[in-house]
C-alpha positions in Angstrom: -74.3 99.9 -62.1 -75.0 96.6 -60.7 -71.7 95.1 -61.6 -69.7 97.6 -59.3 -72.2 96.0 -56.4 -70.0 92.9 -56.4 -68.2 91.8 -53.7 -64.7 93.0 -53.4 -63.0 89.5 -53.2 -64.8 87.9 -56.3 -64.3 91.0 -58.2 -60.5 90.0 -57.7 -60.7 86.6 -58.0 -62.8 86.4 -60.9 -60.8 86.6 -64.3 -62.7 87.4 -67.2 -61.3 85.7 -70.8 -60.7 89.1 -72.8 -62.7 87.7 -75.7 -63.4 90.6 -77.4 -64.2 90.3 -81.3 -62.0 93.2 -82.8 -63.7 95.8 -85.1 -62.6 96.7 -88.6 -65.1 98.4 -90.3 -66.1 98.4 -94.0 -68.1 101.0 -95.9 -70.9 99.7 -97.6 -69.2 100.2 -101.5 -65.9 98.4 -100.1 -68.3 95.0 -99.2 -68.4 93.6 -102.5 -64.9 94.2 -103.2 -63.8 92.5 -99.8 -66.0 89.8 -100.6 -64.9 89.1 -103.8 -61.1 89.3 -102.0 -61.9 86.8 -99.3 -63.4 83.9 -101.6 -60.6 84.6 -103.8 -58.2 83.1 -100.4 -57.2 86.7 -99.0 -56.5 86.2 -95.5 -57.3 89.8 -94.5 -60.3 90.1 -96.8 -61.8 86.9 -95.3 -61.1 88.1 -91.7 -62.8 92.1 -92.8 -65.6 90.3 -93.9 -65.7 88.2 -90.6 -65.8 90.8 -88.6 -68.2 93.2 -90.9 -70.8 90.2 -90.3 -70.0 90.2 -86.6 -70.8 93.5 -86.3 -73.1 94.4 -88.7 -71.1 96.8 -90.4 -72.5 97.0 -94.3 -74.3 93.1 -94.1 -77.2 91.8 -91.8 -75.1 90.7 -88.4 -74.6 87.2 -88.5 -72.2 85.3 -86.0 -72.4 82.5 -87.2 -71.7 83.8 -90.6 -68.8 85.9 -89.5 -67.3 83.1 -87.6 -66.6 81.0 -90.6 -65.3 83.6 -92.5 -62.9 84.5 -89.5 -62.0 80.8 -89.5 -60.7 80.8 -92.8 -58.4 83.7 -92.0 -57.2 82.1 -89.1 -56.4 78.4 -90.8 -54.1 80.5 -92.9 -52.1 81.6 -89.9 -54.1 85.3 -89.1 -53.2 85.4 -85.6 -55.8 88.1 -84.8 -58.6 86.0 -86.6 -56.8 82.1 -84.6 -57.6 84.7 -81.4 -61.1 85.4 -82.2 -61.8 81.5 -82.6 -60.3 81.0 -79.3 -62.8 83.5 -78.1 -65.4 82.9 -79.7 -65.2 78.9 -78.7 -65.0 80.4 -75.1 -68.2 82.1 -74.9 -70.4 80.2 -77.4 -71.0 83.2 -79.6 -71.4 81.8 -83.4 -70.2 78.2 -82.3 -70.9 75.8 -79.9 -68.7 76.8 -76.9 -66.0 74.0 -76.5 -63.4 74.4 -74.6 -60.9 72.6 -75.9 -61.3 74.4 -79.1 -60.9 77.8 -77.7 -57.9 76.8 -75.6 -56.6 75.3 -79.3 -56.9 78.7 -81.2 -55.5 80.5 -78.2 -52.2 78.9 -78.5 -51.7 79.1 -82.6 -52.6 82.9 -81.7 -50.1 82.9 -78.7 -47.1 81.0 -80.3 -47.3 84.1 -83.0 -47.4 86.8 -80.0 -50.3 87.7 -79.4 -50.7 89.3 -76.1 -54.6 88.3 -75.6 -54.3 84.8 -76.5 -51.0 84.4 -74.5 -53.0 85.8 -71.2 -56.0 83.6 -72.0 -54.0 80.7 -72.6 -52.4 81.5 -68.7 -56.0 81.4 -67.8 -56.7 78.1 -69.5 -54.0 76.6 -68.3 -54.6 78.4 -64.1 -57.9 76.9 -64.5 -58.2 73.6 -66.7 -60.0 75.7 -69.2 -59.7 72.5 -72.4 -56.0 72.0 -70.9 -54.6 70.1 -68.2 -54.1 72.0 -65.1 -51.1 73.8 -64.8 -50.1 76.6 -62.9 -46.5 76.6 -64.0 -47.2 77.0 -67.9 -50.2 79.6 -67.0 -47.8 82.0 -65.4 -45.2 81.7 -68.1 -47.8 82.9 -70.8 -48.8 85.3 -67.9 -45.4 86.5 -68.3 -45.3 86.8 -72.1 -48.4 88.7 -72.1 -47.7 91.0 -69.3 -44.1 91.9 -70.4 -45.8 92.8 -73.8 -47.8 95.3 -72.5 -51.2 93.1 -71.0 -52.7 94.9 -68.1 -54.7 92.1 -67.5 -51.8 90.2 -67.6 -49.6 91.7 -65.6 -52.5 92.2 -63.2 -52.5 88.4 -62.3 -48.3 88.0 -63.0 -48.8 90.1 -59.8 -51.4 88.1 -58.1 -49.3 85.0 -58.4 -46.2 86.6 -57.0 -48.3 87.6 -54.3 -49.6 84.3 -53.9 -46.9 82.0 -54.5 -48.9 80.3 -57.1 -46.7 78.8 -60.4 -43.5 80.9 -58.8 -42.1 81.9 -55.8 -43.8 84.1 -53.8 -42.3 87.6 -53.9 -44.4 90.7 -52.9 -42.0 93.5 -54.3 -42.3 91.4 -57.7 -46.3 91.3 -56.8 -45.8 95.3 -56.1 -44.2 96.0 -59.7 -46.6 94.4 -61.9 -49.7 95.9 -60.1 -47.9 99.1 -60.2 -47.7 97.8 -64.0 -51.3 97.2 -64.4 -52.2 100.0 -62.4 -50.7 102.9 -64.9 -52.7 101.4 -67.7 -56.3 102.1 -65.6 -56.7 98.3 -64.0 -58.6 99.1 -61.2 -58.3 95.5 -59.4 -54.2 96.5 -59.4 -54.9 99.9 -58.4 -57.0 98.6 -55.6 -54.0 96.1 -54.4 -51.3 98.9 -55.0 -52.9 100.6 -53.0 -53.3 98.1 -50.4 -49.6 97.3 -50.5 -48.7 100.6 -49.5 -50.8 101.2 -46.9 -49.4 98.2 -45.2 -46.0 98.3 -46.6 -46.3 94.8 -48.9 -43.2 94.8 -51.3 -43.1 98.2 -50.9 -42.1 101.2 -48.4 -45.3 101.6 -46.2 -46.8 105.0 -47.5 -50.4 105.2 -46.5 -50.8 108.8 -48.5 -49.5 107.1 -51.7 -51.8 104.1 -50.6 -55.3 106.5 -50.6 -53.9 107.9 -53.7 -54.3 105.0 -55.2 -57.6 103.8 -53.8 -59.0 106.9 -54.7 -58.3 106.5 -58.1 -60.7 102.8 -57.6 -63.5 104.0 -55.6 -63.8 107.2 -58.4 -64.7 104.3 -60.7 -67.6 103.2 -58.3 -66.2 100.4 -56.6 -67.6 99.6 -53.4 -65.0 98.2 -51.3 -62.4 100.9 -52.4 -64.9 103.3 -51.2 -65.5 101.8 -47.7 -61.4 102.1 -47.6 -61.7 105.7 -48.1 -64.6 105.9 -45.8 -62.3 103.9 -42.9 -58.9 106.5 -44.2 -60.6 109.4 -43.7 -62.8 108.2 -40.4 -59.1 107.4 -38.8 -56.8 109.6 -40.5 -54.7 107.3 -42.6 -53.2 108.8 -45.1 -55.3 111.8 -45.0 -56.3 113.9 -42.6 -59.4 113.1 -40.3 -62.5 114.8 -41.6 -65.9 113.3 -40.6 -67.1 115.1 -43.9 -65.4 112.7 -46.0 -65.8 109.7 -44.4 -69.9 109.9 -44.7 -69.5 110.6 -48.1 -67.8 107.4 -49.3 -69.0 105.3 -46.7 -72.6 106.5 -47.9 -71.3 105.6 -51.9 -70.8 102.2 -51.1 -73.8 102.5 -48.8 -75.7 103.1 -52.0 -74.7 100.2 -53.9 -75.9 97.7 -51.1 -72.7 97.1 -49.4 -73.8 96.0 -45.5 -70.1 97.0 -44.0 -70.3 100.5 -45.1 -74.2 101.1 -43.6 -72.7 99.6 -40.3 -70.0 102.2 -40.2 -72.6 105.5 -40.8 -74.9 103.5 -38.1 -72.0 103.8 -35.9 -71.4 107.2 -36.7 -74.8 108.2 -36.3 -76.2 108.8 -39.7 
């Protein structure tokens, strides 16, 4: 619960490298036999067995273990196993973090299409991540992510379309990737989508679709939607009026700490 306390404009501006080890699970019996695959130079076998030792799944976990199996998979072109290097480079789990490195494995992953390692290649590259800075070359892999399918991806396409940052700045472009993002579950670009509609930002103003939208955030525990349904239903935007309501979003985010939405229940006299 304590993450959903953070501060609406760090919660956007922070992006978090999706390095997530994947999982492929191994029954105990099939260990041996993978083993046996993966010293005898099969790139799969040696990336199973990289990730049964990451996980634990039928050895003692061991990261550091896994991560040199998984780098023998990936020095034979596995672009799964080149994206878990990048990752695992990035946060120090099983190597030393280095940046450089992970921003390395990244790209082999991303020139084969990976969706992951193109976005966190955009972020290496938005942020002088073990590249030179380059906001240019981060939203073109921003783009090859997010036209594959990358909420996270399209999430910040939108952002720098909405912030003139690497392209021009267009907000109905801004709009259609949120809107993107938003149908897979992103809150952040639910959050913004909903913003853009209630003040009519690359899209027709429509404050109803706009609390729709906002709803669909602050359901998820998010404080800062929830003050915005607090202030929609306090005033009647997008909704109608009901006192009711309002107290009992301004109160969620009240609950989590946020100062803004205790002022507005002070003012209202609870």
């Amino acid at each position: 619960m304590k993450n959903k306390q953070i501060q609406i404009g760090r919660w956007l501006s922070a992006i978090i490298l999706s390095a997530i080890i994947g999982s492929a699970a191994i029954a105990q019996t099939d260990i041996e036999k993978t083993r046996k695959a993966a010293e005898q130079g099969s790139a799969t076998a040696q990336y199973s067995l990289g990730l049964a030792y990451w996980h634990g799944e039928g050895v003692d976990k061991d990261q550091r273990v896994a991560v040199r199996w998984i780098r023998k998979s990936a020095e034979q072109g596995n672009a799964d196993a080149q994206f878990d290097m990048g990752a695992a480079y990035a946060t120090g789990m099983g190597v030393e973090k280095d940046k450089s490195e992970s921003a390395w494995w990244f790209r082999k992953a991303a020139e084969q299409g990976n969706a992951g390692a193109q976005f966190n290649l955009g972020v290496a590259y938005a942020r002088g991540l073990g590249v030179d800075k380059n906001e240019s070359a981060a939203v073109e892999w921003y783009r090859k992510a997010a036209e594959q399918g990358n909420a996270g991806a399209q999430f910040t396409f939108g952002k720098a379309y909405a912030n003139g940052t690497g392209v021009n700045k267009n907000e109905q472009a801004a709009a259609w990737w949120y809107r993107k993002a938003a149908e897979q579950g992103h809150a952040a670009a639910q959050f913004l989508l909903g913003s853009a509609y209630g003040w009519g930002e690359g899209v027709e103003r429509d404050q109803s679709k706009g609390v729709e939208w906002t709803r669909k955030v602050a359901e998820q525990g998010i404080a800062a939607a929830q003050i915005a349904m607090g202030f929609a239903y306090r005033w009647g935007m997008g909704v109608d009026k009901s006192e009711l309501m309002a107290t009992h979003w301004y109160g969620k985010a009240a609950e989590l700490g946020h100062a803004a939405a205790q002022k507005a229940l002070d003012e209202m006299g609870y």
